[in-house]
TIMIBA-761490 format. One line per 2 residues: number of its first residue (from 1); their letters; for each residue x, z, y of C-alpha. Coordinates in Angstrom, 1 decimal. Example, Ala and Ser with C-alpha at 12.3 -4.5 7.8 and 13.67 -1.06 7.14 Angstrom:
REM TIMIBA-761490
1) as) 12.3,7.8,-4.5 | 13.7,7.1,-1.1
END
This chain:
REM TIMIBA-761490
1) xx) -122.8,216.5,123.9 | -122.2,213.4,125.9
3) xx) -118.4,213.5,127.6 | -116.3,211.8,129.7
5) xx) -112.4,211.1,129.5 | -110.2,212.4,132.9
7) xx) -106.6,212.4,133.7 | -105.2,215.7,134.9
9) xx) -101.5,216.4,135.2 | -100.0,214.7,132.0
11) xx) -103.3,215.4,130.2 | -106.0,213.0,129.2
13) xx) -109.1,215.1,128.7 | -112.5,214.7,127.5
15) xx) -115.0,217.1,129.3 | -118.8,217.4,129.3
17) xx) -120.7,214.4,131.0 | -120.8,216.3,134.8
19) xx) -123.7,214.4,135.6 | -125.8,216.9,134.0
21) xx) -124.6,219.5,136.6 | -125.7,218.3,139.5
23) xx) -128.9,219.0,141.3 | -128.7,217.3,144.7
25) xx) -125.5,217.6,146.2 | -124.4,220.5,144.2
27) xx) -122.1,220.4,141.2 | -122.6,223.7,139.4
29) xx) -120.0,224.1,136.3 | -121.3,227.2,135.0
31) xx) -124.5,224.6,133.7 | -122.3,222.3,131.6
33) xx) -122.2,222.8,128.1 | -118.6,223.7,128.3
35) xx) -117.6,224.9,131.2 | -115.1,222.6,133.5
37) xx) -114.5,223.2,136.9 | -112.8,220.4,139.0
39) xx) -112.4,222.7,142.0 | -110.1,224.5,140.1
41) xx) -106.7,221.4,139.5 | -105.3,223.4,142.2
43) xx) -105.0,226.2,140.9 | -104.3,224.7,137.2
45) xx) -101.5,222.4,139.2 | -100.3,225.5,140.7
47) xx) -99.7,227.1,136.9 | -98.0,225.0,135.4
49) xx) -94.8,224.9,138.7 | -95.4,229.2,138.3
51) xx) -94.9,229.4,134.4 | -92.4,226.7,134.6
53) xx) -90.4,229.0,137.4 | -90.7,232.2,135.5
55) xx) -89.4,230.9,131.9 | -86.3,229.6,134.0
57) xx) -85.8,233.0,136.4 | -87.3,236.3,134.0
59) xx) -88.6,235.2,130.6 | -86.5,237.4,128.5
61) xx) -85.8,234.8,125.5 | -87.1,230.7,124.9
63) xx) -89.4,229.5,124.0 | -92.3,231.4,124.7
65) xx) -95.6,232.2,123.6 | -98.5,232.0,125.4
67) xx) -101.9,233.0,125.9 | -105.1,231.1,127.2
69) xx) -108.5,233.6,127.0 | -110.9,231.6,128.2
71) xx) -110.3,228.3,127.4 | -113.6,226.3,128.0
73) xx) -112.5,222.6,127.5 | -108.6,223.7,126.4
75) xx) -107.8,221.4,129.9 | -105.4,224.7,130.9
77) xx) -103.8,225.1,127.3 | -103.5,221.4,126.8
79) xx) -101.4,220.8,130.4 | -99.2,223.8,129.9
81) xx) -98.2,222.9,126.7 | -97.4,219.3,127.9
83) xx) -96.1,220.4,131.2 | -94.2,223.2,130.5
85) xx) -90.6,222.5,128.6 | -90.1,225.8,127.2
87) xx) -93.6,227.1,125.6 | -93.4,227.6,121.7
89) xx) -97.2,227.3,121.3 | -100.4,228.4,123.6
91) xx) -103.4,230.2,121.5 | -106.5,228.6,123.3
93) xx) -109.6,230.7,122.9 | -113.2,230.6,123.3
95) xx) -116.4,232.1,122.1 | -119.0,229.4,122.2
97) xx) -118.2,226.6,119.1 | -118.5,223.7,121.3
99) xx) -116.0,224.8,123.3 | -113.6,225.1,120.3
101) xx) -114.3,221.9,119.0 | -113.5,220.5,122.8
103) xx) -110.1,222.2,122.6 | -109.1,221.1,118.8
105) xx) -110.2,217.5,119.8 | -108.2,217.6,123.3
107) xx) -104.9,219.2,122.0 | -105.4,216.0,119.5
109) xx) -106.1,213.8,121.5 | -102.1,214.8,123.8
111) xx) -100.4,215.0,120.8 | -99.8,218.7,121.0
113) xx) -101.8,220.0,118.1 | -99.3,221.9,116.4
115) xx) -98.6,224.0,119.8 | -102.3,224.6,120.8
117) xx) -103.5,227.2,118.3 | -107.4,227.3,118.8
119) xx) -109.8,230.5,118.2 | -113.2,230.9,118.7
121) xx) -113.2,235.3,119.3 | -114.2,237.5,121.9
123) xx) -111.5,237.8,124.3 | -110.6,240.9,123.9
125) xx) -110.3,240.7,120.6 | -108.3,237.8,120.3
127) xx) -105.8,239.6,122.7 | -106.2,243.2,120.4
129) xx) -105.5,241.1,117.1 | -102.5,239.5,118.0
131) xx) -101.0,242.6,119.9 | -101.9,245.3,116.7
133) xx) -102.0,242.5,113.5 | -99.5,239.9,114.0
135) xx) -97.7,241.6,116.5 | -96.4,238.8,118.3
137) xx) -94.6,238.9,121.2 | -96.5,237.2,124.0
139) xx) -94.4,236.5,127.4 | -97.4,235.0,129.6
141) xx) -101.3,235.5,129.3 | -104.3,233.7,131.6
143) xx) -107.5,235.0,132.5 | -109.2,232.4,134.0
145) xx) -112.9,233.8,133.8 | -115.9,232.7,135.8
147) xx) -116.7,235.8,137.8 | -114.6,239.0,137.8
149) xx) -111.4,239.5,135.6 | -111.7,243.1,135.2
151) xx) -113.7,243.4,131.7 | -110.4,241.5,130.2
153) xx) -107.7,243.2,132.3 | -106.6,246.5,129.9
155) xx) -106.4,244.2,127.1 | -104.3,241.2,128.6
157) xx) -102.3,243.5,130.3 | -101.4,245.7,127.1
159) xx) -100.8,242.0,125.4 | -98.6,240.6,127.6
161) xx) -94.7,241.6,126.8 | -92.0,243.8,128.8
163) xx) -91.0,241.1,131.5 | -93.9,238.9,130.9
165) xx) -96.1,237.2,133.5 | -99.8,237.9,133.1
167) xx) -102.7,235.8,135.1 | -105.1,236.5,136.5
169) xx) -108.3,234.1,138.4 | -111.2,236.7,140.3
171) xx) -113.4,234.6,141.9 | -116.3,237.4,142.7
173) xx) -114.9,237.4,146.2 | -118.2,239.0,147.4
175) xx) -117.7,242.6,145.7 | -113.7,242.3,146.2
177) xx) -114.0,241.6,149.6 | -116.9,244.6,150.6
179) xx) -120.0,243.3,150.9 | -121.5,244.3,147.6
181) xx) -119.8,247.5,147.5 | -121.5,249.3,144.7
183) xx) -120.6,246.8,142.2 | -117.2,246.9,143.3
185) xx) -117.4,250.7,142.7 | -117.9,249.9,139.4
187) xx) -116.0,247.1,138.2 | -112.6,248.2,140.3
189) xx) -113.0,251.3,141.3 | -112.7,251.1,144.8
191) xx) -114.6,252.3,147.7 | -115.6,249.0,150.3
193) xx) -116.7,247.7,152.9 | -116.9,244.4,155.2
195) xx) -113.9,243.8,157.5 | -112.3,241.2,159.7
197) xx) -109.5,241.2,157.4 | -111.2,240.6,154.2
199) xx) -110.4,237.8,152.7 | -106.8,240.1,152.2
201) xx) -108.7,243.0,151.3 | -110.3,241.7,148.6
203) xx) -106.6,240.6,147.1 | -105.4,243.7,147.7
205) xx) -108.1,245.8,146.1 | -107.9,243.3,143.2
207) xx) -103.9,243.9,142.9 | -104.7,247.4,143.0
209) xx) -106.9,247.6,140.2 | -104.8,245.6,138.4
211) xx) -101.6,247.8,138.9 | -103.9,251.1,138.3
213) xx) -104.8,249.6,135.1 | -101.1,249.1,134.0
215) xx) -99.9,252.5,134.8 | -102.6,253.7,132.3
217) xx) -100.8,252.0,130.3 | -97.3,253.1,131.1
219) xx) -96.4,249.5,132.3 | -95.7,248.8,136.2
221) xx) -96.9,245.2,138.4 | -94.8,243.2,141.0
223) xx) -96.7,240.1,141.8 | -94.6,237.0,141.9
225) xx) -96.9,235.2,143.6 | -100.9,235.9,144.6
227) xx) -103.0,233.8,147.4 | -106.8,233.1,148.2
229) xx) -107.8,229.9,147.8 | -111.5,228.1,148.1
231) xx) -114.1,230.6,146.4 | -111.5,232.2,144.4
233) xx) -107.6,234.5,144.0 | -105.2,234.3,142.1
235) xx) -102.4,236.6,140.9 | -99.6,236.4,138.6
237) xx) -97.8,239.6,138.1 | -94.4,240.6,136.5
239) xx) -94.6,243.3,133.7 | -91.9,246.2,132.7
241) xx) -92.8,248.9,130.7 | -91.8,252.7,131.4
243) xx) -94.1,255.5,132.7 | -91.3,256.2,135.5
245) xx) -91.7,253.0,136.6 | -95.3,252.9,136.7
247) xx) -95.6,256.4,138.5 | -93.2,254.6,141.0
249) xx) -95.5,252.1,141.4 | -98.3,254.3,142.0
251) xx) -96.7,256.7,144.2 | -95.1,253.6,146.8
253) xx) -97.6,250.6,146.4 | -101.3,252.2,145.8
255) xx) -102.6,253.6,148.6 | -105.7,253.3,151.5
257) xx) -106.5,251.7,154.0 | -108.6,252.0,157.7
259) xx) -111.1,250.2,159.1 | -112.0,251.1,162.8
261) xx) -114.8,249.3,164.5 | -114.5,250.3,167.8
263) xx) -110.7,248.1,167.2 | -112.3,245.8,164.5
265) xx) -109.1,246.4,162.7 | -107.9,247.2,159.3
267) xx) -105.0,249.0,159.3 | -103.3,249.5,156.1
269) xx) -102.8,253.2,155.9 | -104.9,256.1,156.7
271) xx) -104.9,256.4,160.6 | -107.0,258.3,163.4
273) xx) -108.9,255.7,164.9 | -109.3,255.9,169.1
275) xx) -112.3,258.1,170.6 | -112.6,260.6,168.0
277) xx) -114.0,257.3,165.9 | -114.2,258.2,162.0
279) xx) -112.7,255.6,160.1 | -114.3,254.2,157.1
281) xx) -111.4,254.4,154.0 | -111.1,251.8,151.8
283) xx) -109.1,252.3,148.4 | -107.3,252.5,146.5
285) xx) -105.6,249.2,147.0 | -102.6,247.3,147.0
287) xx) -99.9,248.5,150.0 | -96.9,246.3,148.9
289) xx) -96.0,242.6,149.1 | -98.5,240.3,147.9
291) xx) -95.6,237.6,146.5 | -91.9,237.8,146.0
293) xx) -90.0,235.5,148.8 | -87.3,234.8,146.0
295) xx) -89.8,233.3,143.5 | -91.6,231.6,146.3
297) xx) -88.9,229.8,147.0 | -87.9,228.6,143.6
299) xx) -91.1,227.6,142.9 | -90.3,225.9,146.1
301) xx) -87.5,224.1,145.0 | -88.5,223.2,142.1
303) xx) -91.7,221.3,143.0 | -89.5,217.7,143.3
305) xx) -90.0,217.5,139.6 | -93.6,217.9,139.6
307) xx) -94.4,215.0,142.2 | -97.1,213.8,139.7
309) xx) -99.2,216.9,140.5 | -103.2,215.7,142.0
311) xx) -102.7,218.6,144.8 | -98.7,218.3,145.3
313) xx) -99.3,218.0,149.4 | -101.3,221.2,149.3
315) xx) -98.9,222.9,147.0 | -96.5,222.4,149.3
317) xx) -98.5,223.8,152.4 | -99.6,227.2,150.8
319) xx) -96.1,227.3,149.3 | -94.6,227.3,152.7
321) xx) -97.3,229.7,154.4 | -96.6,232.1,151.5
323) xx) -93.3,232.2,152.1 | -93.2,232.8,156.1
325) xx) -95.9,235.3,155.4 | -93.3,237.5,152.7
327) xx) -90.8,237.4,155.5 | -92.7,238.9,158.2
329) xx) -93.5,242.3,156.2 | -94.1,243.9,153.5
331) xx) -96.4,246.2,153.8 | -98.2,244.4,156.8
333) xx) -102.2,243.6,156.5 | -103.1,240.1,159.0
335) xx) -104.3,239.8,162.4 | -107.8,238.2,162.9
337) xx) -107.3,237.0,166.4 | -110.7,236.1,167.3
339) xx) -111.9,240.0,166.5 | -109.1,241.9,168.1
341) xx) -109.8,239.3,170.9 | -113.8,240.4,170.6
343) xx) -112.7,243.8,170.7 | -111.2,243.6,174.3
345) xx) -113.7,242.2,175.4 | -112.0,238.8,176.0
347) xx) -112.4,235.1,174.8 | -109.3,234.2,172.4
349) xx) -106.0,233.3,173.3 | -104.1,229.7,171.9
351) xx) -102.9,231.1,169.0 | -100.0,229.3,169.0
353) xx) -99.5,230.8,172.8 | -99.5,234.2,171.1
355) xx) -96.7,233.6,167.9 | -94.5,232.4,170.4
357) xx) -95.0,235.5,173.0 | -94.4,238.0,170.0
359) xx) -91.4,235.5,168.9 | -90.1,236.4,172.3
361) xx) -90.6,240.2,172.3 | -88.4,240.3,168.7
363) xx) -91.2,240.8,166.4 | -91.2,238.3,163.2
365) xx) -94.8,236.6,163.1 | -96.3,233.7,161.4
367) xx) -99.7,232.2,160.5 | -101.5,233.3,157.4
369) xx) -103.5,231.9,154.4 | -106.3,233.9,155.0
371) xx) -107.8,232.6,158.2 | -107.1,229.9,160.6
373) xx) -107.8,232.0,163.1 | -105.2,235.1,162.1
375) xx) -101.6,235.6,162.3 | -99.4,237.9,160.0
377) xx) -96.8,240.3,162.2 | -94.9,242.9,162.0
379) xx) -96.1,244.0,166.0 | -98.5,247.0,166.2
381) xx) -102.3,246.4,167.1 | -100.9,247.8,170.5
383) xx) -99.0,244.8,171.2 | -101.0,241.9,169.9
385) xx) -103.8,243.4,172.2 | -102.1,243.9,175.1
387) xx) -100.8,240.2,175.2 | -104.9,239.2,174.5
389) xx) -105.7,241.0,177.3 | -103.0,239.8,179.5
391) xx) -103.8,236.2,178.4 | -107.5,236.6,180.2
393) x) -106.3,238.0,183.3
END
């Protein structure tokens, strides 16, 4: 296997040669010999500032072990434990033995052999044998897979410890976000369709699964932080045990939602839509905050000592969009201008026109990771309508 050395974060990193994945203008990772995916620094980048934040706000003692699932080149394992001050050691896994030798060669290679334990298991195994034989307790785990998350989700979510942070990469945005909605029957559990407001669908009904799979458990979710990002969301999630907690959980946070086409609006609750219209249900999903405004901002704060990061400018941008969006609501799903617009029977309005009319009639508003052309409010559809409207006369 041919390979090439890169530089990301604090690593130095050999991967496969990527010239063998390309056919035209298309880089395709899934055909290198171990997978690597440079799309993905962002969201490694992003890792390291959330694991870093956690072991300084919840992580119940130092140092702390760590899990990486799916390891491919070890690039993940390698930069958390360089990056990270208070990790102990990282077990970087992987089934295929190239990949292993990949990882044993990079932790070498930065100096951080002794805390990058390597195994070549299944998964799920890896996560069952250190939960039932050596019984260690692990405070953050990282399923990064290619495709969905939800064959390694029991498992890494039994693993991870009371108040650890678990990880989780989906980037099957087509059956999370409705249109392939038998598949998403299957693999979350969820009925689906298509809407406007997808793109936060699809997180929602992956935070849902993900929470419903706890509570089997007796363990309860509160994401720290969660976003959509390229082809691709990410989640991490705070862990306590107790079935009280989780029934909580369940009985305030999972719910359905309602799409009504004649509004081409998602509403997150079930409602009546206009003209005797029957809604189509989608659910169960996630009802509650997608990311805690506290942790946002400390991850915030602490991004000065991270200026080496490749995508520092665009942590910074989603950073601050995430946290106007957690002030606006809670429980609040996003506008897509452009449809509600569609829906009147009007052309769009400046959407910087409309934040600042809501602004004016006391509702909180701000734009939202999700869509250039939506907003996040707390205004009902109501409202936001009636000023489209106005806006064309």
């Amino acid at each position: 296997m041919n390979t090439v050395v890169i530089r990301e974060g604090k690593a130095l990193i050999h991967i496969p040669d990527p010239s063998h994945a390309i056919q035209g203008n298309r880089f395709e990772p899934a055909w290198l010999p171990v997978f690597y995916n440079p799309l993905m620094v962002f969201n490694r980048d992003l890792s390291i500032l959330v694991l870093d934040t956690y072991t300084r706000l919840y992580a119940p003692h130092k140092p702390i072990k760590a899990i990486d699932a799916l390891s491919g080149t070890g690039v993940r394992a390698v930069r958390l434990a360089l990056e990270v001050d208070d990790i102990e050691y990282i077990h970087a896994n992987d089934i295929d033995p190239l990949a292993v030798k990949l990882i044993e060669f990079n932790s070498m290679l930065n100096n951080v052999g002794e805390k990058v334990k390597v195994h070549r298991m299944d998964a799920n195994r890896l996560l069952n044998t250190i939960r039932t034989e050596h019984h260690e307790p692990i405070l953050y785990v990282d399923i990064d897979p290619f495709g969905s998350p939800a064959p390694f989700a029991r498992e890494a979510l039994y693993t991870t410890g009371h108040h650890g942070l678990a990880a989780f990469t989906a980037t099957d945005l087509g059956v999370l976000e409705g249109s392939k909605p038998r598949p998403a029957r299957r693999k979350y559990w969820v009925e689906i369709r298509k809407t406007p407001e997808s793109k936060e669908v699809g997180l929602r009904v992956l935070l849902g699964f993900l929470a419903r799979t706890a509570a089997s458990l007796d363990k309860s979710i509160r994401p720290l932080l969660s976003y959509y990002a390229d082809h691709y969301y990410r989640v991490y999630l705070l862990l306590e045990r107790g079935s009280k907690k989780a029934d909580a959980m369940l009985e305030s946070m999972i719910g359905y939602a309602t799409y009504c086409k004649e509004l081409k609006r998602t509403f997150l609750e079930q409602v009546s839509c206009p003209s005797g219209e029957k809604g189509t249900v989608i659910g169960p999903l996630w009802k509650g905050p997608l990311s805690d405004p506290e942790f946002v901002n400390r991850v915030r704060g602490g991004l000065s000592r991270f200026g080496y990061l490749e995508t520092f400018d665009r942590i910074i941008k989603l950073i601050d969009m995430l946290v106007a969006e957690a002030h606006v609501c809670t429980n609040c799903i996003h506008y897509r201008i452009d449809y509600v617009a569609s829906a009147v029977s009007t052309s769009m309005p400046p959407r910087e026109r409309l934040i600042e009319d809501l602004i004016s009639l006391g509702y909180r508003v701000s734009r939202t990771h999700f869509s250039p052309l939506g907003i996040r409010t707390n205004a009902p559809y109501s409202i936001v309508s009636y000023l489209i409207r106005k806006y064309s006369r």
